[in-house]
BALUM-338256 format. One record per atom (N, C-alpha, C, CB): atom name; x, y, z. Coordinates in steps of 0.05 Angstrom, whole numbers, always signed. Each point is the difference from the previous one (the first is absolute). Glycine has a CB too. Layout:
% BALUM-338256
R  at    east   north      up
R  CA       X       Y       Z
...
This chain:
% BALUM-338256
R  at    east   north      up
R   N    +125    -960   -1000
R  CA      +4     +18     +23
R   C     +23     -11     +19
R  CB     -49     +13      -3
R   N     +64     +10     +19
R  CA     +17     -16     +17
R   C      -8     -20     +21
R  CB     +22     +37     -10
R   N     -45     -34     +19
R  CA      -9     -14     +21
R   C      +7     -33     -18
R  CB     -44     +44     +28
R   N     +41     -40     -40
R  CA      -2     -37     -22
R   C     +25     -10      -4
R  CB     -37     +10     -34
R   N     +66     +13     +42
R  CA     +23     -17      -5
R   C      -1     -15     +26
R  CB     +29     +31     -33
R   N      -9     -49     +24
R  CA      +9     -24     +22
R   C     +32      +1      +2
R  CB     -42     -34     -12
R   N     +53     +34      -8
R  CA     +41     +13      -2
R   C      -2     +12     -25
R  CB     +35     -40     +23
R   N      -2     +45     -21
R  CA      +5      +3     -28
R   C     +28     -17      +4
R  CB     -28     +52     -17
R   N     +38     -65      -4
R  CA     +20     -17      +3
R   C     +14     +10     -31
R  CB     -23     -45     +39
R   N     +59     +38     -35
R  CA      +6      +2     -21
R   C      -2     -26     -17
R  CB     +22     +37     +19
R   N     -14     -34     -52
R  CA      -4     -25     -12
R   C     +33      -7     -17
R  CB     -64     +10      -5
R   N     +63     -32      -3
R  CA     +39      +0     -21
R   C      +4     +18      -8
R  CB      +3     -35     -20
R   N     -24     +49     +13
R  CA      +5     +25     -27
R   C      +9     +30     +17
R  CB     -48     -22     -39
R   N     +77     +24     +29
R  CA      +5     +33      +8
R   C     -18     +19      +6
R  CB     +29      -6     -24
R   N     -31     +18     +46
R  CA     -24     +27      +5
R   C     -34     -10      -3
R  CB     +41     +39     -26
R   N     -40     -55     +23
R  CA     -28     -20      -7
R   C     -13      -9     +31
R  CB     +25     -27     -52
R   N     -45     +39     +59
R  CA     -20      -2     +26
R   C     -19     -13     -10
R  CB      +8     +39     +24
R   N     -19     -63      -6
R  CA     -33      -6      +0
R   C     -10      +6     +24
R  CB      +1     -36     -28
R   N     -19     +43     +25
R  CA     -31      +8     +22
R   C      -6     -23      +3
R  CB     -25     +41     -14
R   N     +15     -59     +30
R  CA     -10     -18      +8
R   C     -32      +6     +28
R  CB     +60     -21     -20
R   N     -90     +19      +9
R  CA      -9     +16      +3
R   C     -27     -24      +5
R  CB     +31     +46     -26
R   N     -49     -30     +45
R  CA     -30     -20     +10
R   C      -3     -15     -25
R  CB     -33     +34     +32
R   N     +26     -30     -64
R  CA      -3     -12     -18
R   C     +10      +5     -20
R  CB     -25      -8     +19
R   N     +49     +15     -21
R  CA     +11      +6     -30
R   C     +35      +5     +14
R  CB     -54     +32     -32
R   N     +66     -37      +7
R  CA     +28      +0      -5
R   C      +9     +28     -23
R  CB      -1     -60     +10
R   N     +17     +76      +5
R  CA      +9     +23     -27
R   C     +31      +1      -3
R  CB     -40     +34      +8
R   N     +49     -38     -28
R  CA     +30     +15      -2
R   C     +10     +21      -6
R  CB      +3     -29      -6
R   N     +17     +43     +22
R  CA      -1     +28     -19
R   C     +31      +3      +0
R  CB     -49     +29     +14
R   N     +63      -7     -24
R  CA     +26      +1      -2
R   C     +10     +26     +29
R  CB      -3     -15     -65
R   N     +13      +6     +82
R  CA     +19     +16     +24
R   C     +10     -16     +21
R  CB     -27     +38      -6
R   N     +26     -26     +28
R  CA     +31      -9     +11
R   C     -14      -1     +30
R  CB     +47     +29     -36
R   N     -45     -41     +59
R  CA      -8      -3     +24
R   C      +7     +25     +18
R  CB      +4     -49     -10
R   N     +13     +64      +3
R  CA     +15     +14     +11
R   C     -11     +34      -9
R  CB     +39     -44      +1
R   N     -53     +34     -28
R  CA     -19     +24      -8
R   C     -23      +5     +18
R  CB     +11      -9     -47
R   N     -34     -13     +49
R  CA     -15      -3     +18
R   C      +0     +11     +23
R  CB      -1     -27     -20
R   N     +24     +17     +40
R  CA      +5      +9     +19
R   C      -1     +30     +12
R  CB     +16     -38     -12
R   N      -2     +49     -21
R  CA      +5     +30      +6
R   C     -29      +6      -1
R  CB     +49     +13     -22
R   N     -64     -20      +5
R  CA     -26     +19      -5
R   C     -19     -15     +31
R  CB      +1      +7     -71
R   N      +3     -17     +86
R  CA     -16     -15     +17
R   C     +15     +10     +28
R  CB     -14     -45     -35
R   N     +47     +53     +31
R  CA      +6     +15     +31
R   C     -27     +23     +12
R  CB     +61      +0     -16
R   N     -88     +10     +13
R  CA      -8     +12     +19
R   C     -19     -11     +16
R  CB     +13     +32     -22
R   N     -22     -41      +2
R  CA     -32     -31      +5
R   C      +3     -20     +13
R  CB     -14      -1     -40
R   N     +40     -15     +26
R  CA     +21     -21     +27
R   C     -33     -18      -4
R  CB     +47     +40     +53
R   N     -53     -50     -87
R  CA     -20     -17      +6
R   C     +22     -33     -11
R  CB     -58     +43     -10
R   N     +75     -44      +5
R  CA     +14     -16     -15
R   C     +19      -9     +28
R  CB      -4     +25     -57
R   N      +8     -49     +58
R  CA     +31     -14     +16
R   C     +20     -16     -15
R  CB     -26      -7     +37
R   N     +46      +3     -34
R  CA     +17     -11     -15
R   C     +20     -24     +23
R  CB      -3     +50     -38
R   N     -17     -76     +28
R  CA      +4     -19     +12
R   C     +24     -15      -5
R  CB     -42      +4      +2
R   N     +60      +4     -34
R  CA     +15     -19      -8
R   C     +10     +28     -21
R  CB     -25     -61     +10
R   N     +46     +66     -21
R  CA     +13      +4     -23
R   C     -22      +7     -23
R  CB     +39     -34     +16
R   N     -52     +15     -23
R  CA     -14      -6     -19
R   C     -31      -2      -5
R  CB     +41     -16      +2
R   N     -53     +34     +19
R  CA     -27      -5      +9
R   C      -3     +27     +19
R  CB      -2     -58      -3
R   N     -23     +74      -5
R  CA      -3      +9     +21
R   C     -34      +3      -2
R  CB     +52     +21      +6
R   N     -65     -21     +19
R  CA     -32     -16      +8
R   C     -11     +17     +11
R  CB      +9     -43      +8
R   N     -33     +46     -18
R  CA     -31     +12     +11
R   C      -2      -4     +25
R  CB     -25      -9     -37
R   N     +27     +27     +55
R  CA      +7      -3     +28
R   C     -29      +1      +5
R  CB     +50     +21     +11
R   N     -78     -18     -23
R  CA     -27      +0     +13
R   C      -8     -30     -15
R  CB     -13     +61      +6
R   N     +24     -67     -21
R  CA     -12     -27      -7
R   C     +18     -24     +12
R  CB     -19     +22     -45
R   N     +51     -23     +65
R  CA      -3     -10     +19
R   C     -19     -19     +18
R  CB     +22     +33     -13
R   N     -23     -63      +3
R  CA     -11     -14     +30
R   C     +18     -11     +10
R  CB     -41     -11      -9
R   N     +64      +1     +13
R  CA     +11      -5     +23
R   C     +26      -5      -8
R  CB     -39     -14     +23
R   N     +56      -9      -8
R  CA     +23      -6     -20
R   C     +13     -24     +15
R  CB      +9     +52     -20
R   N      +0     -73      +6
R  CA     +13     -17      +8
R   C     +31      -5     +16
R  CB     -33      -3     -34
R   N     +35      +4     +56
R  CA     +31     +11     +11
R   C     +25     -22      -9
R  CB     -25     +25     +48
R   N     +17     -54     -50
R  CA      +7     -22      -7
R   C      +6      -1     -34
R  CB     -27     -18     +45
R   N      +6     +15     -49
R  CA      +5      +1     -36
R   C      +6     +36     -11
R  CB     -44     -49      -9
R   N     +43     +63     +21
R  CA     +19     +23      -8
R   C     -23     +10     -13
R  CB     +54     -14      -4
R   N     -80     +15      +6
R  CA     -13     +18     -31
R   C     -17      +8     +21
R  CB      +1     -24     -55
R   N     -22     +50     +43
R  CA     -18     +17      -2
R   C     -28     -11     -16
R  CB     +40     +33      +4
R   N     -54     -30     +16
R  CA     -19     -18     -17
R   C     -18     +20      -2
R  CB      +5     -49     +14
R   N     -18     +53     -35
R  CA     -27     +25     -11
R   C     -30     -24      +3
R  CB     +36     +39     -51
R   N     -56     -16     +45
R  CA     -23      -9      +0
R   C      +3     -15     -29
R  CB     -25     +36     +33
R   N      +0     -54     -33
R  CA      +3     -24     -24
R   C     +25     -10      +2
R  CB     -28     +19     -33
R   N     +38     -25     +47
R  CA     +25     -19      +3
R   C     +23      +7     -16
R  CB     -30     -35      +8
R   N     +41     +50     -15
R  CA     +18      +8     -19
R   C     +24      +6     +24
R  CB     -36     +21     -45
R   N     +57     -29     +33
R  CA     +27      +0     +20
R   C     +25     +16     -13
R  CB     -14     -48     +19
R   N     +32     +60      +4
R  CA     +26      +6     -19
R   C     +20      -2     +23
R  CB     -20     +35     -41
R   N     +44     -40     +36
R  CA     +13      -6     +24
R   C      +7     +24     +10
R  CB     +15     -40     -12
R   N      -2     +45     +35
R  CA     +12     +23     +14
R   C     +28      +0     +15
R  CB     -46      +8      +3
R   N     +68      -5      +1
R  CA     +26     -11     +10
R   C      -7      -1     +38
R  CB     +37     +26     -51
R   N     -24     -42     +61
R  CA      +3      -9     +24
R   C      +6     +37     +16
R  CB     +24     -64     -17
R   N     -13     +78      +9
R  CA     +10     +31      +7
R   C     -15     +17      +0
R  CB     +32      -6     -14
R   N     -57      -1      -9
R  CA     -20     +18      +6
R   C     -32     -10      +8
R  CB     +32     +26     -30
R   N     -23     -45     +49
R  CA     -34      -8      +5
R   C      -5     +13     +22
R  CB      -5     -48     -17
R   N     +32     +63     +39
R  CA     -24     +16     +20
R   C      -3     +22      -7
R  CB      +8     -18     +36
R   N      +3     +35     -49
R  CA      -4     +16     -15
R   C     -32      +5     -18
R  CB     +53     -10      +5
R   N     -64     -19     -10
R  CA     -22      +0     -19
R   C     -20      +1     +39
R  CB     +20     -39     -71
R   N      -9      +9     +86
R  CA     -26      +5     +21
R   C      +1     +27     +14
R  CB      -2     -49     +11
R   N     +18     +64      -7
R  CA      -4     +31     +10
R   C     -22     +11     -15
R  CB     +47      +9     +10
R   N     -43      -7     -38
R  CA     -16     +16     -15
R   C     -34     -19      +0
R  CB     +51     +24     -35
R   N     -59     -46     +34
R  CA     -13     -11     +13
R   C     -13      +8     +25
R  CB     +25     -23     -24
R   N     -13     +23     +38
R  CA     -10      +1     +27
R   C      -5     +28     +10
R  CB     +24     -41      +7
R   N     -13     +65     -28
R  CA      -9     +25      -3
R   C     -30      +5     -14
R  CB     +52      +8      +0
R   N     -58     -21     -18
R  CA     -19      -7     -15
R   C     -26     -10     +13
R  CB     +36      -6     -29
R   N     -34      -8     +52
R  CA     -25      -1     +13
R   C      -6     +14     +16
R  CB      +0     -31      -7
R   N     +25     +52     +24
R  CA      -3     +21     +15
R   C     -10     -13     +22
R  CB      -4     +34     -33
């Protein structure tokens, strides 16, 4: 279920995505930029880096120093210096 992703990141392999997920890892074949399109109305996905974009409800907090996003169970991915207020806006919308 979506609630269980945590990102999706790309991998070496051309058009090649992994899910990275509460307990399981999937790979499938597309493009970050596919995602996006099918996710512009929901706006449940952020795109922290190029190469990653993250379960904005599975979000716990994020490191401003070491540059990453940290999920529940400890799982990390970095995010660029340009878009971390960008991530605490959406954050701080989120607890309303």
């Amino acid at each position: 279920p979506f609630n269980d992703i945590l990102y999706i990141e790309t991998t070496g392999s051309s058009h090649k995505l992994r899910i990275v997920g509460k307990n399981f890892f999937k790979e499938f074949y597309g493009t970050i930029a596919d995602i996006q399109e099918k996710d512009k109305e929901t706006r449940r996905f952020f795109s922290p880096h190029k190469s990653y974009l993250v379960n904005i409800g599975n979000i716990k907090g994020y490191d401003k120093k070491m540059r990453e996003i940290i999920f529940y169970e400890d799982h990390r991915c970095p995010i660029t210096r340009m878009k971390i207020g960008k991530l605490k806006a959406i954050l701080e919308e989120l607890k309303g």
